[in-house]
N, C-alpha and C positions, 0 to 999 in steps of 0.2 A: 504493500500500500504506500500511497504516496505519504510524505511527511505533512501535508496539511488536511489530508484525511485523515489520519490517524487523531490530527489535534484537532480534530472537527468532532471525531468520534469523543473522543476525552471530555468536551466542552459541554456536547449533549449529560454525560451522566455524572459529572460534577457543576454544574451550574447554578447563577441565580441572574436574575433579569439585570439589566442597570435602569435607571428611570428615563424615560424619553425626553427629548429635548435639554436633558443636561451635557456642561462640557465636557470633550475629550479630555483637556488640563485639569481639571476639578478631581474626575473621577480617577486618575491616576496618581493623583496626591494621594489620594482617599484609601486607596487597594496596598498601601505600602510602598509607591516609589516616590522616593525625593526631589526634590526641587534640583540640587544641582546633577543628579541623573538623571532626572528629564532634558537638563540643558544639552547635550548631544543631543537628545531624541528631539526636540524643538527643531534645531540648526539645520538637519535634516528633514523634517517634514514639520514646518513651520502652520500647515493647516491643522496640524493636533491642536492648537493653541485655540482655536475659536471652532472644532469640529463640535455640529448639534449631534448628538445620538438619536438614532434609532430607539423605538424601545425592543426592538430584537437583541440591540448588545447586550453582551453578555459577559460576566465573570466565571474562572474557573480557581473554583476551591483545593488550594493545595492538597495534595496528601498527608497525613499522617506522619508518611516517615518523611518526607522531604517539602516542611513548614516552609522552607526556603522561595518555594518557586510559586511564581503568579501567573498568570495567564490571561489579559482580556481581549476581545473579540467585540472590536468596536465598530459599528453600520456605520454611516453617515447618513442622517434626515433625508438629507437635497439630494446627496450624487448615488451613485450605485459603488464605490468603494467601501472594501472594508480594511480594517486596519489590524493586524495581532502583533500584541505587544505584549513581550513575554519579561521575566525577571526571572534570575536563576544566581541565587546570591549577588553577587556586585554585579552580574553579567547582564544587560541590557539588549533584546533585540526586536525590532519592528517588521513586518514582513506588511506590505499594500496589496491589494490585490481587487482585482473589477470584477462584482460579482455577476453570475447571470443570473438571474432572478429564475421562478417561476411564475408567474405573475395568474392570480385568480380573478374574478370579477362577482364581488357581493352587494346583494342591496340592502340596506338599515333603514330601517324607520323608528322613526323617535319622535318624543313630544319635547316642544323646548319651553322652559323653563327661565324666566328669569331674561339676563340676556342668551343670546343667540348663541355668542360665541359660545360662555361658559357650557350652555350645554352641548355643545358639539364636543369640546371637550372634554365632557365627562361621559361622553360615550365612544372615543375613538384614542382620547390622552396625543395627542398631535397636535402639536401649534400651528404646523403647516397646515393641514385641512381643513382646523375652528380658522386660520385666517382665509384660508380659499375660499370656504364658503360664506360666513360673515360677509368679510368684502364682497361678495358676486351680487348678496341681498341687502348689500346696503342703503341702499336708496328705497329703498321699497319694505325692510324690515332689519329692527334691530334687537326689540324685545318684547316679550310681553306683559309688561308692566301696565296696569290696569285692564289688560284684555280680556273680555268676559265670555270666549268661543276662543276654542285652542286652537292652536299652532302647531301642525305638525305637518314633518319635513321625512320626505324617501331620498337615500341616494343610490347611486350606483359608483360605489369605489373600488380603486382596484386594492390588491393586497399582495406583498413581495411575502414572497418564499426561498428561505436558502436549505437545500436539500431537506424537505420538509417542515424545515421549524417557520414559523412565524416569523416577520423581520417589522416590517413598517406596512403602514398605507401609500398609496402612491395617488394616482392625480385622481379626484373625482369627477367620472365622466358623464353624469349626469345629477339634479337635484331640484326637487320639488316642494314648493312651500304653498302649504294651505291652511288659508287663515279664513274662519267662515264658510259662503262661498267664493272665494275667491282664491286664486292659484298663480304661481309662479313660477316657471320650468327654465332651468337653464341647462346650457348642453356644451361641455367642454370643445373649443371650436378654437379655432383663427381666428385673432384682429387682425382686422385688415388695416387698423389705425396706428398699431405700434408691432406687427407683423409679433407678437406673444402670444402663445395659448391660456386659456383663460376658460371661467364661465361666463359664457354670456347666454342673454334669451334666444330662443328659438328662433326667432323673428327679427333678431338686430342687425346679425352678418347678411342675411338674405337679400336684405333691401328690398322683400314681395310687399309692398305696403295695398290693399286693397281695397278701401275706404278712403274717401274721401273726407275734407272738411264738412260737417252736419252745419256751421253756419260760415260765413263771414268775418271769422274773428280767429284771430292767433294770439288773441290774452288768452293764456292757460293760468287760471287761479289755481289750481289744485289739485297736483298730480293725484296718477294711481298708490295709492299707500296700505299697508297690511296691516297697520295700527297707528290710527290717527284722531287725536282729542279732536271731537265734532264740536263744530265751532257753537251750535246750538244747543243739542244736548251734556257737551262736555264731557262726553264718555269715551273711553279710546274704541274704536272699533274698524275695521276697512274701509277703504276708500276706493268703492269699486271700479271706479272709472275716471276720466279727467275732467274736470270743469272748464266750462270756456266762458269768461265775462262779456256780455254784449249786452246793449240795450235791450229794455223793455220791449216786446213787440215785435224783435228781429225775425225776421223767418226762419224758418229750419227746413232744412232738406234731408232726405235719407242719403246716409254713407254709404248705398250702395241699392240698386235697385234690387226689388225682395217683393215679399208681403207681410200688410200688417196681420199679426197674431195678437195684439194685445192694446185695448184703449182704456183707461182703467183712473184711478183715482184712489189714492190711500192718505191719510195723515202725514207719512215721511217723505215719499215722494212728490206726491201734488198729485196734478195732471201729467199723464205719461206717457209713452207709447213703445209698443216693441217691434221689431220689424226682421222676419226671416229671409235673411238672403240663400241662395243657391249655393255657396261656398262653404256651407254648414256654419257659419257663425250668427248669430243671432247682436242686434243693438237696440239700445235701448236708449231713450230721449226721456229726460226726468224735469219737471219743474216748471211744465208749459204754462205759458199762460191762457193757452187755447190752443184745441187744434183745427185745421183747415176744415172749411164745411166741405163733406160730402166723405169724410173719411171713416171709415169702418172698418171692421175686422174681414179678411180674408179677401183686402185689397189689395192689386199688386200696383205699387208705386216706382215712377221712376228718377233717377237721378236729376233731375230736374222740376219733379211737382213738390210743392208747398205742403208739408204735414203738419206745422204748427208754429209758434212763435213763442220766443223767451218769453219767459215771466219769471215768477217769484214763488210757484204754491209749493206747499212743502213745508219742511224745514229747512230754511235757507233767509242767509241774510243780507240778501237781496237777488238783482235779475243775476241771472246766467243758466244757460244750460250744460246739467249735467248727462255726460254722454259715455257709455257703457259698452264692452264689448266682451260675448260670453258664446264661450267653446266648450262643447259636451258638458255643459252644465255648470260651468265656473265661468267665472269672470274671468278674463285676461287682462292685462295691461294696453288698454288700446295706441299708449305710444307709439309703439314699432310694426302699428298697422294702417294708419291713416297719414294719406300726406298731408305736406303741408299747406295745403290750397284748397277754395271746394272746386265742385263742379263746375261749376260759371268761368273758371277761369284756368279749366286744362288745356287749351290752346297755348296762353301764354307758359306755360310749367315744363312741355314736353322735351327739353332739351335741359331740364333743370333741377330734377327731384331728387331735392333736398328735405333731410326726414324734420317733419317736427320737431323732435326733440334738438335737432343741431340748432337748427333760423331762428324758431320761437323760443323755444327752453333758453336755451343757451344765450340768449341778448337782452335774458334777463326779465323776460314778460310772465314770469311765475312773482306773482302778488302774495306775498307772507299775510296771511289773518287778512285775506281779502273777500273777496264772494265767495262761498264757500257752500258745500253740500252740507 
């Protein structure tokens, strides 16, 4: 057998974990080597010094008869290298090596707790992945502090194997967060913005945007949010769709031509309406102040007829319409499906589509504590 099989074999049945995300320098003070015996072992692999662990490293427990000798078996977090560094009285020696993984692909689901991160972290112990995924749902979820309807999140992660044992998690290639009804999918992909892989939504790399602007207006008051203090009620709950501030009276046009499925009236919403398009996505118009005469249920409307006008019914404090879009029964994030123009003006746009979120978000036309759902 070869000499790093044999110490592969040894490691399995003398071992104890190291804790993940601690350093390489730390846990080498710790296991019995010294500071100025690390200094060789520094000078030469000067990445020990700030290497994160795996929680796959591992210690090996001397034996009995020979107290003298240490053994650790150190992953690295980020790269595929692992490190053994052995002691054998004064004698100090390090061996690097690229591992190949076997790489599994499991999915978790869990409820979070508190913030996001922390519980990602207490169900995976990986800084790397509580920051992977945190960050992908930042804008859109961080905790659920006052949230009164859970939070829970599927992923699909992968999992490194070195000749069986366990090692670390690797990138998550998929994740889902549903808060209420409403959902949020991201899917480990290309930026084409900073050429990095990443999570990002289904619908952002794509640039398929299939809805148009429902009015006239690129004031977006208030995005898609997974937990957000209602300006009216004061409760934190989702924020299923984006608001758009326009005057009283505005028109409204459908984002897409469909039929209407729903004309309706409740206390939260106001005046409403919902409208089934062809693409399997369903939208939804919240807060009218009327809708167009002659409109009924199991009308097909098209991209250019009139279904209603802002108002204010509802709870809301003041005009704007709020606008919804909802896939196999959850809400989506209708950002990275509507351009940024309505229909009255795809002539001028066709050599130009630019997403909402870049022209309006981005220049600043999102109103903090403004019209609001």
């Amino acid at each position: 057998m070869s000499k790093f099989f044999l110490c592969f074999v040894f490691l399995i049945s003398f071992t104890q974990r190291l804790h993940a995300s601690e350093k390489a320098f730390n846990i080498l003070l710790g296991y019995g080597f010294k500071e100025d015996d690390l200094a060789h072992v520094v000078k030469k692999y000067p990445e020990l010094n700030d290497l994160e662990l795996a929680s796959g490293s591992n210690y090996q427990a001397p034996e009995e008869s020979d107290e003298s000798h240490v053994e650790l078996k150190l992953y690295s977090e980020k790269t595929n290298e692992a490190y053994i560094v052995s002691k054998s009285g004064s004698d100090i020696s390090v061996e690097r090596n690229d591992v190949q993984f076997d790489v599994e692909v499991k999915v978790i689901e869990g409820a979070i707790r508190e913030s996001f991160y922390d519980s990602v972290m207490s169900e995976f112990n990986s800084p790397v992945v509580a920051t992977q995924v945190s960050e992908a749902f930042k804008d859109e979820f961080t905790n659920s502090k006052g949230l009164k309807t859970d939070a829970l999140y599927s992923f699909q992660i992968e999992q490194y194997f070195d000749h069986g044992q366990f090692i670390k998690y690797g990138n998550v290639l998929s994740a889902s967060l549903i808060v209420g009804k409403a959902i949020s999918k991201k899917n480990y992909q290309l930026n084409p913005e900073n050429f990095s892989w990443m999570l990002l939504s289904e619908h952002s790399v794509s640039g398929d945007r299939p809805f148009y602007l429902p009015v006239n207006s690129k004031r977006v008051t208030s995005l898609f949010q997974l937990n957000r203090r209602h300006p009216v009620k004061r409760t934190h709950q989702p924020h299923n769709g984006i608001d758009f501030g326009a005057p009283n009276g505005t028109p409204i046009y459908p984002a897409l031509d469909g039929e209407v499925i729903t004309i309706s009236r409740t206390r939260s919403k106001g005046k409403f309406i919902t409208i089934r398009h062809d693409n399997g996505y369903l939208t939804t118009y919240i807060h009218l102040k009327k809708y167009a005469p002659g409109l009924k249920v199991g009308k097909r409307v098209e991209l250019d007829e009139k279904i209603g006008e802002v108002g204010r019914t509802g709870f809301t404090t003041g005009a704007h319409l709020h606008f919804g879009v909802i896939k196999d029964g959850y809400f989506v994030n209708p950002i990275y499906l509507v351009k940024n123009y309505p229909y009255s003006q795809k002539d001028q746009h066709l050599d130009s589509e630019i997403g909402l979120e870049e022209k309006a978000i981005n220049n600043g036309d999102v109103l903090e504590d403004a019209i609001e759902e």
